[in-house]
C-alpha positions, 0 to 999 in steps of 0.5 A, spaced: 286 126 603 281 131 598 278 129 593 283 130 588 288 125 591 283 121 591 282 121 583 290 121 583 290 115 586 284 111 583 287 114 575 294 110 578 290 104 580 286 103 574 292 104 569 296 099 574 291 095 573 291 095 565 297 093 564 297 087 569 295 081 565 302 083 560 306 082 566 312 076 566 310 072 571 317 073 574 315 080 576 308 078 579 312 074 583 317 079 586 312 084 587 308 079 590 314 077 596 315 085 596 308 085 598 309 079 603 315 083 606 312 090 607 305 087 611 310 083 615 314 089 616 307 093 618 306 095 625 300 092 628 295 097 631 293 097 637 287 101 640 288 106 646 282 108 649 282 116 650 280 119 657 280 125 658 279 128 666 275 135 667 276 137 674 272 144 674 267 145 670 270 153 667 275 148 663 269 145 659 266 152 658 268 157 652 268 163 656 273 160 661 270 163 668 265 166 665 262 159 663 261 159 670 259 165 673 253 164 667 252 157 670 250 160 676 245 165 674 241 161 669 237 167 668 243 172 666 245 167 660 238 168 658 237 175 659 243 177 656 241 174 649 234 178 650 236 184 653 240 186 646 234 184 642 228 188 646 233 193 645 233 193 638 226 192 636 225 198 642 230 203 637 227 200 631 219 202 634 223 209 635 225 210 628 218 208 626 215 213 630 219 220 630 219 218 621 212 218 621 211 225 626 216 228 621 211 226 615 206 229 620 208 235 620 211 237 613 204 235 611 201 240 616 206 246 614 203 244 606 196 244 608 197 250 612 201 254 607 194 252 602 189 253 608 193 261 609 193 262 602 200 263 602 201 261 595 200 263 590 193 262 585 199 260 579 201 254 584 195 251 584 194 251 576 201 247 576 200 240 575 207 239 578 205 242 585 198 238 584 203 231 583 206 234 589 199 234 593 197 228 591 204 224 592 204 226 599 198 224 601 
């Protein structure tokens, strides 16, 4: 039962047990004997223990027969779990590092470009190209 079927049945309870006291005495009786007569009627409940009987040990296992191929070589359990992660931090120094020779190398064509004197004598009075200097460094 959810929580709400639970405070369904506890409102239906406390509003029974409101009028209960008004009740005629011939009515409590009755219920009283309906209620004698249902717990007769009820079952007993008898406990079964329950067992469960696993021959293979691939039948306990998630993968089936691939439980049990990894089972047997403890150590390709735990490699295929460390193979995609020293995969991932490898990929991860890749990126790093190929972005930073690219800031390398668009900072050496900038400070080439000044060193050849290839600009203009106005670029460096532009405060602009002066942010741009200052930004990439």
């Amino acid at each position: 039962m959810n929580t709400d079927d639970l405070n369904f049945a506890y409102k239906v309870r406390h509003a029974l047990n409101e009028k209960l006291d008004e009740l005629p005495a011939s009515t409590t009786d009755r219920l009283a004997q309906a209620r004698k007569l249902a717990l007769a009627r009820k079952k007993a409940h008898v406990e079964t223990p329950l067992s469960v009987r696993v021959s293979k040990t691939e039948l306990a296992t998630a993968g089936g027969g691939i439980g049990g191929f990894f089972s047997q070589f403890s150590w390709l359990g735990k490699a295929s779990m460390a193979i995609p992660a020293l995969a991932l931090v490898i990929g991860m120094a890749g990126i790093y590092q190929y972005e930073q020779q690219e800031r390398i190398a668009d900072l050496a064509d900038i400070d080439a470009a000044v060193l050849a004197d290839e600009l203009p004598p106005t670029a460096y009075l532009d405060h602009g190209f002066n942010a741009y200097l200052s930004q990439s460094e």
